[in-house]
C-alpha positions as CSV (number, residue, x, y, z in Angstrom):
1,X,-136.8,-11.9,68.5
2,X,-138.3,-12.3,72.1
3,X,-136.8,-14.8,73.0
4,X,-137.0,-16.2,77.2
5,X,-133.8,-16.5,79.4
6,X,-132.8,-17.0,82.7
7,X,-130.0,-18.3,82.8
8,X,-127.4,-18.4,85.9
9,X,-123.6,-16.6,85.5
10,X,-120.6,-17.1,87.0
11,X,-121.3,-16.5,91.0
12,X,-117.8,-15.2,91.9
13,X,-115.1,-13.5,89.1
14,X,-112.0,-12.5,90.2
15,X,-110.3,-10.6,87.7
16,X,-106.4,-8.7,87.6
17,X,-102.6,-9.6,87.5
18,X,-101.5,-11.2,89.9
19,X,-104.7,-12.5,91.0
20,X,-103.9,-16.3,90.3
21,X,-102.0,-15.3,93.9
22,X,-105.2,-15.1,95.7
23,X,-106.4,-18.5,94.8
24,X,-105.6,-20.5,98.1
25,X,-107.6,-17.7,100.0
26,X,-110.6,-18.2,97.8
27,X,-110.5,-21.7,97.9
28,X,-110.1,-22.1,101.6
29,X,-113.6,-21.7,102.8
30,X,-114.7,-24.5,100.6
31,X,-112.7,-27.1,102.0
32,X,-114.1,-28.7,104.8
33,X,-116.9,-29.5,102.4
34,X,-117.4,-33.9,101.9
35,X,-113.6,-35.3,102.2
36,X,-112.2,-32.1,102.7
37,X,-109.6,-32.4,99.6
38,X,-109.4,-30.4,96.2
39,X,-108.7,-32.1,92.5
40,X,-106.7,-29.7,90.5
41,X,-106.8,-30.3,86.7
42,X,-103.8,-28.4,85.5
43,X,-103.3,-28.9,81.8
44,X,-99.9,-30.3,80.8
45,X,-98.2,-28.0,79.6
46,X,-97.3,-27.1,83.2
47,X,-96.0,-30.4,84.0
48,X,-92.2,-30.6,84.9
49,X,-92.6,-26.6,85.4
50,X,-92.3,-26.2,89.1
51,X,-92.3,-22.7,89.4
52,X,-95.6,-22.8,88.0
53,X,-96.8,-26.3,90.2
54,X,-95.0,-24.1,93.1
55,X,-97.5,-21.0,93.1
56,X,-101.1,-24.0,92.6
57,X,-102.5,-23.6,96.1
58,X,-102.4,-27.5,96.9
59,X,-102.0,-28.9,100.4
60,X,-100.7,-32.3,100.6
61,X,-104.1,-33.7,101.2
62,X,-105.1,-32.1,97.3
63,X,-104.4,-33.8,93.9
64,X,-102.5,-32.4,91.0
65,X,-104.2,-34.3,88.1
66,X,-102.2,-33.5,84.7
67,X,-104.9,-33.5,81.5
68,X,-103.7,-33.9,78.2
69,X,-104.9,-31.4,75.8
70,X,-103.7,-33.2,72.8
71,X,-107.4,-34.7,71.9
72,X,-110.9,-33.0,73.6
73,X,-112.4,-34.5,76.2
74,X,-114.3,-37.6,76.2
75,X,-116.9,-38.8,77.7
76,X,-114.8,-41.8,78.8
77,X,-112.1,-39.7,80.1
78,X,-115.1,-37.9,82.3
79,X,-116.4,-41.3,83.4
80,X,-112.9,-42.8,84.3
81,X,-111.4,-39.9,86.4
82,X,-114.7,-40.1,88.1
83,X,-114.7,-43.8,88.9
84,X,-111.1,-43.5,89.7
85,X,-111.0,-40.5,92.1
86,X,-114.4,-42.2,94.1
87,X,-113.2,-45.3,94.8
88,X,-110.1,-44.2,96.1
89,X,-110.6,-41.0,97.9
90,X,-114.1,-40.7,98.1
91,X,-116.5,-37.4,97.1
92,X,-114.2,-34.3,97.1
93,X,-114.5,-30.7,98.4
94,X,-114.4,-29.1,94.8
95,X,-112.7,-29.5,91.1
96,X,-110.2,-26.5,90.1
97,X,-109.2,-26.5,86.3
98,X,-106.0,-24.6,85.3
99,X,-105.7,-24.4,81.6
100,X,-107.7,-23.8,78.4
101,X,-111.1,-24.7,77.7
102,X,-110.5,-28.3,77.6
103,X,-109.4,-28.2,80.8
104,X,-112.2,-26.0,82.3
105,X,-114.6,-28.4,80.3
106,X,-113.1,-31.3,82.1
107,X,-113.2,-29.5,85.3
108,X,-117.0,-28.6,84.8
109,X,-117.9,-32.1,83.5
110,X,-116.1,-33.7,86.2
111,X,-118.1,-31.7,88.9
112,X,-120.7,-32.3,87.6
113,X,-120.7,-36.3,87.2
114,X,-119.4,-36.9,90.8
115,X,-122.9,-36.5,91.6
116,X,-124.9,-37.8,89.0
117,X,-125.1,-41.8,88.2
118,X,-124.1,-43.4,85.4
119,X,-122.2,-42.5,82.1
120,X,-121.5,-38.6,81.2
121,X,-123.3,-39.9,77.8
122,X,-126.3,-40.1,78.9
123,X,-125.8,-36.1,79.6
124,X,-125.5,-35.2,76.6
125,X,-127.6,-32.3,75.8
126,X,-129.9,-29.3,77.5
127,X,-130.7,-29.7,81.0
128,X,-130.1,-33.4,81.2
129,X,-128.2,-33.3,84.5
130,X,-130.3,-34.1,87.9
131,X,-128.6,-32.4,90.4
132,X,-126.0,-30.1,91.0
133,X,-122.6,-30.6,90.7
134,X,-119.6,-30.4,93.7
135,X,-117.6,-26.9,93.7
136,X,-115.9,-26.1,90.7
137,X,-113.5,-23.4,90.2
138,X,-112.1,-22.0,86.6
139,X,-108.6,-20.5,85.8
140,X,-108.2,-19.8,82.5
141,X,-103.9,-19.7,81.3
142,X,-105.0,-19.1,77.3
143,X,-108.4,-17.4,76.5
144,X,-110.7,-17.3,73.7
145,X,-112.9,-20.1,74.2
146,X,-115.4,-18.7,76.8
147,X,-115.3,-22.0,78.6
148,X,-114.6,-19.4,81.8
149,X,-118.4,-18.6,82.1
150,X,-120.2,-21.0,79.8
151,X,-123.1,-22.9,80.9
152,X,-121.5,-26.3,78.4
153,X,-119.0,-28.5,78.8
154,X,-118.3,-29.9,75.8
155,X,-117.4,-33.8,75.2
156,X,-116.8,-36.1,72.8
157,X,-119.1,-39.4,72.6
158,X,-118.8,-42.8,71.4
159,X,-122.2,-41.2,68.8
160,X,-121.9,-37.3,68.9
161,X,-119.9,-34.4,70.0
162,X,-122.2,-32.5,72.6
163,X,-122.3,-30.6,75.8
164,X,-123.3,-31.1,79.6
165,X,-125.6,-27.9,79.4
166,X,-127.4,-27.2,82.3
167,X,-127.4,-24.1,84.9
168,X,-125.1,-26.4,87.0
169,X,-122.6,-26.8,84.4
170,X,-121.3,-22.9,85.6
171,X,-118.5,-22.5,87.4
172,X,-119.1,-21.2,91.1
173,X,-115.5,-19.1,91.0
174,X,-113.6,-18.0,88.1
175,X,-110.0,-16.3,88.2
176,X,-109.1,-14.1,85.5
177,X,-105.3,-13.2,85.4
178,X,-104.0,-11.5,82.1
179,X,-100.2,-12.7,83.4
180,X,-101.2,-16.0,82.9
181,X,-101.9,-15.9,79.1
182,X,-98.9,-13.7,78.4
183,X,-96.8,-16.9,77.2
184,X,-98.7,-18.4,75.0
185,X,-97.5,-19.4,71.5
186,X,-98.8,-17.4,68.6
187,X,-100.4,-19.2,66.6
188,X,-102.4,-21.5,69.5
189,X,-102.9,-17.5,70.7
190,X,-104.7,-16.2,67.4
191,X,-106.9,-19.7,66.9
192,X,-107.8,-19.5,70.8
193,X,-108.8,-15.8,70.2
194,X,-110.6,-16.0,67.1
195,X,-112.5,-18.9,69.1
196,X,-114.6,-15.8,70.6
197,X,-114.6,-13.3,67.5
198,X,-116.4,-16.6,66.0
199,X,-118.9,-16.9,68.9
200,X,-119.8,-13.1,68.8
201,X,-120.3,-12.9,65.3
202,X,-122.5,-16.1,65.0
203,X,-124.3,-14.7,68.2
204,X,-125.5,-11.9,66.9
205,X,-126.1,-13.0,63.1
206,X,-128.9,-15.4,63.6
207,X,-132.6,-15.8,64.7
208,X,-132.2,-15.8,68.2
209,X,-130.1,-12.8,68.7
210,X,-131.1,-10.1,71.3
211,X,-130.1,-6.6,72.7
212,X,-128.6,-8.7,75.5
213,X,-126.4,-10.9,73.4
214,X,-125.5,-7.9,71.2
215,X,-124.5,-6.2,74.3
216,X,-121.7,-8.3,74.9
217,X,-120.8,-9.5,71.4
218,X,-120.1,-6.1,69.8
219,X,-117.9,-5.6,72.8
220,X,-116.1,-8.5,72.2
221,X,-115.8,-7.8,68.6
222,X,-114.4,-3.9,69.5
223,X,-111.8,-5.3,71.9
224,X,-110.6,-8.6,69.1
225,X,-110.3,-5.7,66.3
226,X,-107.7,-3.6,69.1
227,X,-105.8,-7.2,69.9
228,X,-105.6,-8.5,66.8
229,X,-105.5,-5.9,64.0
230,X,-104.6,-2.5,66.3
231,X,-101.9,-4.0,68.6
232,X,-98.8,-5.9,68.7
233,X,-98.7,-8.8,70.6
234,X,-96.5,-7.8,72.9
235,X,-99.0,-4.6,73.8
236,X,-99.1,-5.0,77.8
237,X,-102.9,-4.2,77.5
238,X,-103.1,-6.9,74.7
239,X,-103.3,-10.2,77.3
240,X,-106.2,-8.2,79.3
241,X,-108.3,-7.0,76.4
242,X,-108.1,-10.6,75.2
243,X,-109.3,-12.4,78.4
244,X,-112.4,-9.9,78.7
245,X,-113.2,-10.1,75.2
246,X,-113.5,-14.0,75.4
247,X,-115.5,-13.5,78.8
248,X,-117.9,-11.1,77.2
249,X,-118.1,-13.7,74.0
250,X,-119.1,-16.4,76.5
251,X,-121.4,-14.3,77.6
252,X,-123.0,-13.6,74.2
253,X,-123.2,-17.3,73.8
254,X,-125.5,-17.6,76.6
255,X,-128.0,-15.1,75.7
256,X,-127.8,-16.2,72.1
257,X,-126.3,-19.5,70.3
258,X,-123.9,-20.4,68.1
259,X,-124.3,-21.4,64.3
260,X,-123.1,-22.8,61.2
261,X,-119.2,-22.2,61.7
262,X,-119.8,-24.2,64.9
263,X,-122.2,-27.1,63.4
264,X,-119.4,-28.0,60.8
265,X,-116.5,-27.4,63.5
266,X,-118.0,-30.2,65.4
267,X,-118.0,-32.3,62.3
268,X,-114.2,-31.7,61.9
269,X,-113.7,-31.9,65.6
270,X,-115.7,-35.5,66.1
271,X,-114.6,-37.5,63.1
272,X,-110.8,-35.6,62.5
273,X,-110.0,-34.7,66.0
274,X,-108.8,-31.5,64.8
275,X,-108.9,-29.2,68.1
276,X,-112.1,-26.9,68.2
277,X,-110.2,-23.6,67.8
278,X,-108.5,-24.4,65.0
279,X,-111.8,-26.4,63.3
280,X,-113.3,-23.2,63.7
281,X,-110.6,-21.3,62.0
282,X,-110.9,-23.5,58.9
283,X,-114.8,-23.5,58.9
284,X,-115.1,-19.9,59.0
285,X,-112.7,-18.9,56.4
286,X,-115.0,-20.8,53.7
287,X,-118.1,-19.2,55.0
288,X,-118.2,-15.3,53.6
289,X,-121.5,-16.5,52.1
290,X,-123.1,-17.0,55.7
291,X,-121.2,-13.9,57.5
292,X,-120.1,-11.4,54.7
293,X,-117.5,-9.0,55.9
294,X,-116.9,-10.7,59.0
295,X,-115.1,-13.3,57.0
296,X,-112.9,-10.5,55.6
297,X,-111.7,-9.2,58.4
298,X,-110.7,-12.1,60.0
299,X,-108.9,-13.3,57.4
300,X,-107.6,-9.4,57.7
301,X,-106.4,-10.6,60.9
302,X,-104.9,-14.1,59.3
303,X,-102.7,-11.5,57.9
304,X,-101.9,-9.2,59.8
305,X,-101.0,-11.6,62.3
306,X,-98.8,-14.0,59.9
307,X,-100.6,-17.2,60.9
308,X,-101.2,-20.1,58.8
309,X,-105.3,-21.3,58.3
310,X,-104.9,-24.9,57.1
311,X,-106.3,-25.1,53.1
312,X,-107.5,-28.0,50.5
313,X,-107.7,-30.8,53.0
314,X,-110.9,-32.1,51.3
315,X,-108.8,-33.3,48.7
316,X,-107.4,-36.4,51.1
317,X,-110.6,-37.3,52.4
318,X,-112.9,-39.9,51.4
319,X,-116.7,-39.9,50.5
320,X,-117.1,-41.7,54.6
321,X,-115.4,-39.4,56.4
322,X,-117.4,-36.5,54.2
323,X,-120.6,-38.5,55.5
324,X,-119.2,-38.6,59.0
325,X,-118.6,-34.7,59.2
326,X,-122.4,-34.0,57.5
327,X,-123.8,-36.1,59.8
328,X,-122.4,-34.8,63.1
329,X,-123.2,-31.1,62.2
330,X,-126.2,-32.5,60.5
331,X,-127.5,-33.6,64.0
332,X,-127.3,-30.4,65.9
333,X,-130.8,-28.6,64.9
334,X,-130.3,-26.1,67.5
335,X,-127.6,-24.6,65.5
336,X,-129.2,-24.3,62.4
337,X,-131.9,-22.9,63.9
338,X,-130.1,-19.7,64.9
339,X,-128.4,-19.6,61.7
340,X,-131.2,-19.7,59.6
341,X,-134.8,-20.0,61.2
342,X,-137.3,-21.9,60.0
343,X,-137.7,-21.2,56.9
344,X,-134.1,-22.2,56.0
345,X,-131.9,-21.2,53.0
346,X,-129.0,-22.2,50.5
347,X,-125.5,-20.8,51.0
348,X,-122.0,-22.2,49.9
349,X,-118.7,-23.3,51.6
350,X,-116.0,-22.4,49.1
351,X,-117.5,-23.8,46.1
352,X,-119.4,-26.3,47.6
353,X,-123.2,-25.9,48.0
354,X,-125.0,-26.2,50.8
355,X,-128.7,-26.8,51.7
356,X,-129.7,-26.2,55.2
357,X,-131.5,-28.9,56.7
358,X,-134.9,-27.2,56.9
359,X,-135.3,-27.1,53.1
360,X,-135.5,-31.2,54.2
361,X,-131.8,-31.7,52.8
362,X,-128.4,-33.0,54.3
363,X,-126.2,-30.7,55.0
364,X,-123.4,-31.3,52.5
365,X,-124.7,-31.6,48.9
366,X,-121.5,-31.8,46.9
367,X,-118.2,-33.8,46.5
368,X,-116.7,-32.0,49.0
369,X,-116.3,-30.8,52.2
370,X,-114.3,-27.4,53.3
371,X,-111.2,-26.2,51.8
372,X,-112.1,-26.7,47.3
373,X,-112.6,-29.4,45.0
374,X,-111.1,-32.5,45.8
C-alpha cells in the first residue's frame, strides 16, 4: 500500500559501551537554554544505588526526579510534575529520562507539556500538541519497547489509554549503551524484548505495511531470533543485538502501526494495570489466528527461555471489567485498521470469537476475554 510519510527521527543517536560516559558532554551545550537547569527522570530502580546516581551528569543546580515504574504513566502524573517543577523553578533547559519506556514516555510527555497549556488529556491523540516541546534526551537501561525513537508517549487517562503523538514527541538525543541493559532480570528482559518482536510482526502484517517498515522490522525480527532462541543470555553480543533490534522495531512502528495484539494490550493495560510488556505477552500468545507462525515461535522462545506467560485469568474476571477491556481496544480504530482494512474479518482469541469492528460488531463477542473459558 502507498501509503504518505514524513515523519521526523531521532536528531542525534549516540550508540556503544560505555557511551552513557559521554552524556555530560552532550548535554552541556544545551544548558544555558531558559533557567539553565536539567530534570533527570531516572527510574527507581536506581535509587539508593550511588554508584549508578554517581556516573548521571547532574550539577547541583539539576534535579534527580525518581519515577516509579510500578503503574504507567498518567496523565495526572504528567500534569502534576509539570505544575510542580514551574512554580518552583521555572521553565528548564531540557528533560533527560534514564530507564525503560515508562520513563522515556514520561520524559517525552513532560517536554512536551511544559510548553503547552492545560491538561496532557486534552493531547491525547495524532498531532494534537501546538508547539514544540523543551529539549529532551533518552537513555534507555532495559530495551524492547522502542520508546528510544518513537514519535508517542503513551499515558494513561481518566477515559482512555492513548499517546502524545506528534513530530515533537521525538527525542532530540538518544544514548544507546548495551552496558546498561546487561543487568536486567530475566524475565522483565524477555517481556521488554518481545515488546519489539511484537511491534515488527504487527508492523509488517497489516494494511499499512511498506518496504520502509519491512526494512526495519525483518531486521529486528533476524536480530530477536539470534537473542532469544540462538544465544544465551549471557552472550556479550546479546545486550547489543537487543538494543538495536528494539531501535529498528521503533522504527518499523513509525513507518507502519501497530495492531490487534496492541488494541487488546491497552485493554489489559487501562482497566488491569498489567504493565504493557507483559499485556502484550499474554495477548499475543492467544492470537496464532491473527499472526500464524509468529505465534509459534515466540512461544518457541517462551521456552527456550524458561519464562512464565501468565494463563486463564479470564476465569476471575467479571462481565464489567470484560466490557471495560472491549471498550478500550474497541476505541482505537487506527489499530484495527492496520490489522484488517476495511473490509474487516472474524478471527478468534483462544476459543473466544472475535468480530472486528468493521463488520459493525464489538470487539469481544463471547464470555470471555484472553486466556479460555471462564
Amino acid at each position: 500500500m502507498n501509503l504518505f510519510r514524513n515523519f521526523k527521527s531521532v536528531t542525534k543517536t549516540c550508540y556503544g559501551r560505555g557511551s552513557f560516559g559521554k552524556l555530560g558532554e552532550i548535554l552541556d551545550p544545551h544548558r544555558s537554554a531558559n533557567k539553565q537547569f536539567f530534570i533527570f527522570l531516572v527510574d527507581y530502580y536506581f535509587e539508593g544505588k550511588a554508584d549508578f546516581i554517581a556516573r548521571i551528569p547532574a550539577t547541583a543546580e539539576d534535579e534527580i526526579i525518581f519515577c516509579s515504574t510500578k503503574k504507567e504513566p498518567t496523565t495526572e502524573q504528567i500534569d502534576g510534575l509539570r505544575d510542580d517543577i514551574l512554580a518552583r523553578r521555572g521553565l528548564p533547559a531540557g528533560v533527560i529520562g534514564i530507564g525503560g519506556g515508562n520513563v522515556m514516555d514520561v520524559a517525552k510527555a513532560l517536554s512536551l507539556m511544559f510548553t503547552n497549556e492545560g491538561s496532557s488529556v486534552q493531547y491525547q491523540g495524532l498531532n494534537l500538541i501546538k508547539k514544540p516541546g523543551i529539549y529532551h534526551c533518552g537513555v534507555p537501561t532495559i530495551s524492547g519497547t522502542g520508546a528510544e525513537v518513537s514519535m508517542t508517549a503513551v499515558l494513561t487517562g481518566p477515559v482512555k489509554k492513548l499517546g502524545l503523538k506528534c513530530d515533537w514527541t521525538v527525542f532530540d538525543q538518544i544514548v544507546l549503551d548495551p552496558d546498561l541493559i546487561a543487568t536486567v532480570p530475566t524475565d522483565q528482559w524477555f517481556y521488554t524484548g518481545m515488546d519489539t518482536y511484537i511491534h515488527s510482526v504487527e508492523a509488517i502484517t497489516g494494511t499499512k505495511k511498506n518496504t520502509f517498515a519491512e526494512a526495519y522490522s525483518e531486521k529486528s525480527l533476524e536480530m530477536c531470533r539470534e537473542v532469544f532462541l540462538r544465544m544465551d543470555r549471557e552472550d556479550v553480543k546479546s545486550d547489543e543485538f537487543l538494543m538495536v533490534a528494539s531501535y529498528m522495531g521503533g522504527l518499523s512502528l513509525t513507518y507502519s502501526e501497530v495492531g490487534v495484539c496492541h488494541a487488546l494490550s491497552y485493554g489489559l493495560g487501562k482497566v488491569l494495570e498489567i504493565h504493557h510488556c507483559i499485556a502484550n505477552c499474554i495477548a499475543f500468545n492467544q492470537l496464532e489466528d491473527v499472526y500464524g507462525d509468529y505465534v509459534q515461535e515466540f512461544k518457541g522462545m517462551v521456552k527456550h527461555n524458561k519464562v512464565n506467560i501468565p494463563q486463564g485469568l479470564a476465569q476471575d474476571w467479571s462481565e464489567e471489567t470484560i466490557s471495560a477491556m472491549a471498550e478500550v481496544a474497541y476505541n482505537l480504530p487506527h489499530m484495527w485498521d492496520h490489522a484488517f482494512g476495511s473490509t474487516g474479518r472474524t478471527f478468534r482469541i483462544g476459543s473466544v470469537k472475535v468480530l472486528d469492528k468493521r463488520e459493525g460488531s464489538r470487539v469481544l463477542d463471547g464470555p470471555s476475554f484472553l486466556g479460555g473459558d471462564r
